[in-house]
N, C-alpha and C positions, 0 to 999 in steps of 0.2 A: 843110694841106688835103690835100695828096698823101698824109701818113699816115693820114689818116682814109677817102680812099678804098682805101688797100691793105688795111684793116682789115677794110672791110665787103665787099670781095670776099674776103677769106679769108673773111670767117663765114659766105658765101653759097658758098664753095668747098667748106666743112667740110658743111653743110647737103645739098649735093646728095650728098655721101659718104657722110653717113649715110641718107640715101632709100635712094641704092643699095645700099648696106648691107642695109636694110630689106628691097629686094627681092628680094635675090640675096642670104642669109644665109649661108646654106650645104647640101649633098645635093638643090642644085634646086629650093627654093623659098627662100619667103617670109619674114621675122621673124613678119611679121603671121598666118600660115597655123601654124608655131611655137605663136604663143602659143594661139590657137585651137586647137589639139591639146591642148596641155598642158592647157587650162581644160578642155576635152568629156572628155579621160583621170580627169583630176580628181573632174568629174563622175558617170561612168558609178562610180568606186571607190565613191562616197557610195550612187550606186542599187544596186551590190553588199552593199553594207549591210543596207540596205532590202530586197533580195532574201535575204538570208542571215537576216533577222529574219523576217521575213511567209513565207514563201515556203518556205522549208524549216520551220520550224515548224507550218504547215498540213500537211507529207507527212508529218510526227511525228503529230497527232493523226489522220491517215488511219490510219496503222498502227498505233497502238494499241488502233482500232477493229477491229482483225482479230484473230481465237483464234490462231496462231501466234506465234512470236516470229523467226520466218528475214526478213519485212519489216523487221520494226524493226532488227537486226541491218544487213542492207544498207543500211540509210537513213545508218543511224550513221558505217556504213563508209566511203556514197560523200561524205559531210556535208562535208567538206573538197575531194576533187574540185569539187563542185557549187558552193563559195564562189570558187576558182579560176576558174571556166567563167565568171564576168563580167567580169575580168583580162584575158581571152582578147580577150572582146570591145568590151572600154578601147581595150588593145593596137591591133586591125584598125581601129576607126574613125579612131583616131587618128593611123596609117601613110597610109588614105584624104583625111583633112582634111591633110595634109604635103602633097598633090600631086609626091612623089618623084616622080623620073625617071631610064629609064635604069635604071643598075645599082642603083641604091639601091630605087629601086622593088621592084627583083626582089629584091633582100635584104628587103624588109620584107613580103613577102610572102611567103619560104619561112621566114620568122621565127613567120609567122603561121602559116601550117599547120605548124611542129616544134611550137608549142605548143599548138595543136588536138591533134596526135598524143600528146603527150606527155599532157594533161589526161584523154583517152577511155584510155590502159594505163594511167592510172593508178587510175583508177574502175574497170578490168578488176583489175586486180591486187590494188584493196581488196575487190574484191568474193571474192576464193579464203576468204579465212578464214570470212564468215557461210556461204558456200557447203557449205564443209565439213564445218558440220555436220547435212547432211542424210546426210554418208557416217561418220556416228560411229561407226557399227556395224563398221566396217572395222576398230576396235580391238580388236573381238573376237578377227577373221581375223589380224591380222598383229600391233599391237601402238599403241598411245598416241605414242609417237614416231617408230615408222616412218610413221604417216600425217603426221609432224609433217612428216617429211624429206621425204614427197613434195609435200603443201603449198609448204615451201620451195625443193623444184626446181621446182614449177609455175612459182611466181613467180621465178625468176628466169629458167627460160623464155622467159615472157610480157614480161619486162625488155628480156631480149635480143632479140626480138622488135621491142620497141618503140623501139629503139634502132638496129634493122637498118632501120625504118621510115624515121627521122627521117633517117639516112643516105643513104638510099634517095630523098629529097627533096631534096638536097642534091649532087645526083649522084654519091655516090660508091657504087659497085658494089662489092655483099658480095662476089660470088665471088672474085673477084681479088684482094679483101682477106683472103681467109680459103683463100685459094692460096699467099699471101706468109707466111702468119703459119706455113703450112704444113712451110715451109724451116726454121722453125725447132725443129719441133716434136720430134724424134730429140732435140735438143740439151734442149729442155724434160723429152720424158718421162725421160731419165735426171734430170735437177735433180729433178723431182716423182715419183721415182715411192716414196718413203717416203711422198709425200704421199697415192697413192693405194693404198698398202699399205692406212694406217691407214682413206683411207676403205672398203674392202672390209673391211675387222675390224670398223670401224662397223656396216655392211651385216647381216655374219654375224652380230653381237654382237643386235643388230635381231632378225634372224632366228628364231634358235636361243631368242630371249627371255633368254638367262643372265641377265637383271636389268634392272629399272626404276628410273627415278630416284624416290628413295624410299629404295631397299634398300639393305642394312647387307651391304658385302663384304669380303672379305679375298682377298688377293692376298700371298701371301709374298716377303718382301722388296722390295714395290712399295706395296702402299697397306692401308691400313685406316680405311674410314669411311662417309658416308653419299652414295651415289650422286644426284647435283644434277640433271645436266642430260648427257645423251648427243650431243658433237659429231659434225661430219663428219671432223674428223682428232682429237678427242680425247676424252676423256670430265672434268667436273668433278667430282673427290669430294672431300667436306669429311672432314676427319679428327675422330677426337676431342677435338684443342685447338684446331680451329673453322677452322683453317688449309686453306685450301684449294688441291687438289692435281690440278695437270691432267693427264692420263696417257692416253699415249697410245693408239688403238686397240690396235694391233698386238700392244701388252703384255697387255691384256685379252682378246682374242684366241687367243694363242700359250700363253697360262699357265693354271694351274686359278686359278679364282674359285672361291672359297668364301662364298652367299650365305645369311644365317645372315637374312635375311628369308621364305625359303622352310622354313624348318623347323617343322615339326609341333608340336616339345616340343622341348625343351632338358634337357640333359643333366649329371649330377652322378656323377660317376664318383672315388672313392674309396678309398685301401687303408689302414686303419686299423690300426696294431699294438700288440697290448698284451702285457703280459710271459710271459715262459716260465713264468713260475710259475704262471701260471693254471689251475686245473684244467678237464677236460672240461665240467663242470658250468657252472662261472662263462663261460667261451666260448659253452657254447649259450643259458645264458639272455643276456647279451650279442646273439647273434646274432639272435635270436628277440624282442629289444624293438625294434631298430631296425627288423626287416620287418615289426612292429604297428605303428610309429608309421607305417614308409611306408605300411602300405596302410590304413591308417585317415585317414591325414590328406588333406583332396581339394585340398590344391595337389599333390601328385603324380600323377601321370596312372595311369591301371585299368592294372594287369599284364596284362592280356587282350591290348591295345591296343600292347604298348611292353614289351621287357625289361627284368625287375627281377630284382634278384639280390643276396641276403646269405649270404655265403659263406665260410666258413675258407679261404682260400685257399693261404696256405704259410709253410710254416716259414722265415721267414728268419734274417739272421745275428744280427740282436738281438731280434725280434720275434717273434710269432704275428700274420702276416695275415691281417684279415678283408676282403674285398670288398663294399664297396657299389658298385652300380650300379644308375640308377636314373632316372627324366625324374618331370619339370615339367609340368603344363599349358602353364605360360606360356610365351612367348619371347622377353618383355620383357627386358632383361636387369637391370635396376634389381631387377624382381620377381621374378627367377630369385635374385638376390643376398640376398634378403629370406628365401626360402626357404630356401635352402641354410645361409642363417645359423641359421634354429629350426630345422634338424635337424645340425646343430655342437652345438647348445645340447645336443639331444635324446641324441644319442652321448654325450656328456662326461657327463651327468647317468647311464645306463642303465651305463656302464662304470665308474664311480666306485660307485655300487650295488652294482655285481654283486661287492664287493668287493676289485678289481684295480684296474689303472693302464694310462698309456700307458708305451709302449717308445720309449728313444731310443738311440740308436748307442751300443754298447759294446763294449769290448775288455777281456779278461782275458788275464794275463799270468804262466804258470807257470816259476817260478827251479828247473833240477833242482840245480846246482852253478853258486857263485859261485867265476871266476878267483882265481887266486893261493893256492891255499887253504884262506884263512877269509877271514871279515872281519879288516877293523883297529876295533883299540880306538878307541872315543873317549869319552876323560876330558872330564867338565865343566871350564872356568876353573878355576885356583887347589886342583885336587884331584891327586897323585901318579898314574903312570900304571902298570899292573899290569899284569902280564906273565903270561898264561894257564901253567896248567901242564898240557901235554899228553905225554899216555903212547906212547911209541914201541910197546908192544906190538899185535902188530896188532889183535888182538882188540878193545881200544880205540878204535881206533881208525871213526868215523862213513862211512861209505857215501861214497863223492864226494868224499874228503880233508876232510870239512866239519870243523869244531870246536864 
């Protein structure tokens, strides 16, 4: 009997524990106030639903109903802030139904205004890109990427900005903070300042326009390819085995580029030799077919326009050089390769005509007197070997001791 009463006062000991429990959970309230949060937070995510379907879809056929597209554009942009901005208000009612106290209280309310702050720059900051393009025209003035980079200082700006805020709420004071980071900064700009070489090359690179991403450059002994995307410390160019190669401002910068995207015509530049035997005749009709086929043919650009030139140019050591030089319309370079190949064709066919040839490196080699001499005999296999008979009188005797 004694065990059954110590039994039912534990169970009635445990029972009040966990009341208490229930009332006093934990951060100053309830279980019961707890689960009440939880359910309304729950809640309110489902009416975020509901608000992100009805609600933002309505301000979608608003703005399709307007002749611009700069509305539709910001809808788009803030379309994710605005599904957030019910989260927000999960979050506060549900710090409210906790009946915190004390400190916790105050924590769940500077919780609540960092993500108010944080929700409003963030709608500030989606909004710089549709913004933007009411300043398109600024590509004109400066360039397609320079407006890109100031886009992206905006926004990071507006970042810092938002972040000075949230701190700001939090009690902790920029100035002090950015007095401290101060101390270190001699010690920083020497570590970074390769880093703000390159970004000033970017800057000027920007500037001066030397190239867009798009453009086909050369850089000697640094790069050759096709210009991707212009960093703040680097630039990406793809090569022509697809390989991409990130290179620094500073190299771009400091070096000639050569950007073969800004060329007018492209260029065929040539020194063709054919043999010495050729007479005057067969050289100028030679010369005189290749400067019909260029100026008849319309992949090469008007001599008016562009210097063109067929030319006997000089006597070399095996050769007679002629000079072609000449441009292209195009500056594809596929279709430059296309050209230049049917006037190879055109050459080889007008010089094989004109009854001559090409010329390739030769050497002649005149014997006045061979040492020792004469020659030595030489007998075939299995034949007696014959001994010259040579006359001592001088008279007989050959020029150069020869035999």
């Amino acid at each position: 009997m004694e065990f059954v009463t110590e039994f039912w006062t534990s169970i009635i000991a445990f029972g009040a524990l966990v009341m208490e429990i229930l009332r006093e959970t934990a951060f100053g309230t309830s279980f019961g106030r707890i689960l009440v949060a939880v359910l309304v937070f729950a809640l309110l995510l489902v009416v975020r639903g509901l608000f992100a379907r009805f609600f933002i879809s309505w301000l979608k056929r608003l703005a399709r109903r307007t002749n611009n597209q700069i509305d539709d554009l910001m809808l788009e942009a803030l379309e994710k802030p605005l599904r957030f901005a019910p989260v927000v208000l999960a979050f506060f009612v549900a710090t409210r139904l906790f009946d915190l106290a004390g400190t916790f209280d105050l924590i769940a309310l500077r919780l609540t205004e960092s993500l108010i702050v944080f929700t409003l720059f963030w709608g500030v900051i989606a909004l710089v890109d549709p913004l933007s393009r009411i300043f398109a025209n600024l590509g004109d003035i400066l360039s397609p990427t320079m407006v890109q980079w100031i886009i992206k200082a905006l926004k990071l700006v507006l970042g810092l900005i938002g972040a000075a805020a949230i701190l700001e709420l939090w009690g902790i004071e920029i100035g002090p903070l950015i007095a401290g980071l101060g101390l270190f900064g001699l010690a920083g700009a020497l570590a970074a300042q390769e880093l703000f070489k390159n970004l000033l090359s970017g800057m000027l690179i920007l500037g001066e326009k030397r190239f867009h991403p798009g453009d086909l450059i050369k850089v000697d002994g640094v790069v050759e390819g096709t210009v991707e995307s212009i960093g703040f410390r680097s630039t990406m160019v793809r090569q022509f085995d697809k390989a991409v190669v990130q290179v620094p401002n500073a190299k771009l910068a400091d070096t000639a580029v050569i950007n073969f995207s800004e060329m007018t015509h492209r260029r065929i530049y040539w020194k063709i030799g054919v043999l010495y035997d050729a007479s005057a005749a067969q050289l100028r009709e030679i010369r005189d077919g290749i400067e019909a086929f260029i100026h008849g043919d319309d992949a090469f650009a008007d001599p008016k326009e562009v210097p063109t030139f067929v030319r006997i140019d000089a006597f070399n050591d095996s050769s007679i050089d002629i000079m072609v030089y000449c441009f292209t319309k195009t500056t594809n370079w596929g279709e430059w390769l296309v050209v230049k190949e049917a006037l190879a064709y055109r050459i080889k066919d007008i010089v094989e005509g004109a009854g001559t040839g090409f010329a390739f490196p030769s050497r002649s080699l005149y014997v006045e007197a061979l040492p020792g001499g004469g020659p030595e005999n030489f007998a075939p296999p299995g034949e007696p070997v014959s001994t010259p008979k040579v006359s001592t009188a001088a008279g007989n005797m050959p020029e150069g001791g020869e035999v």
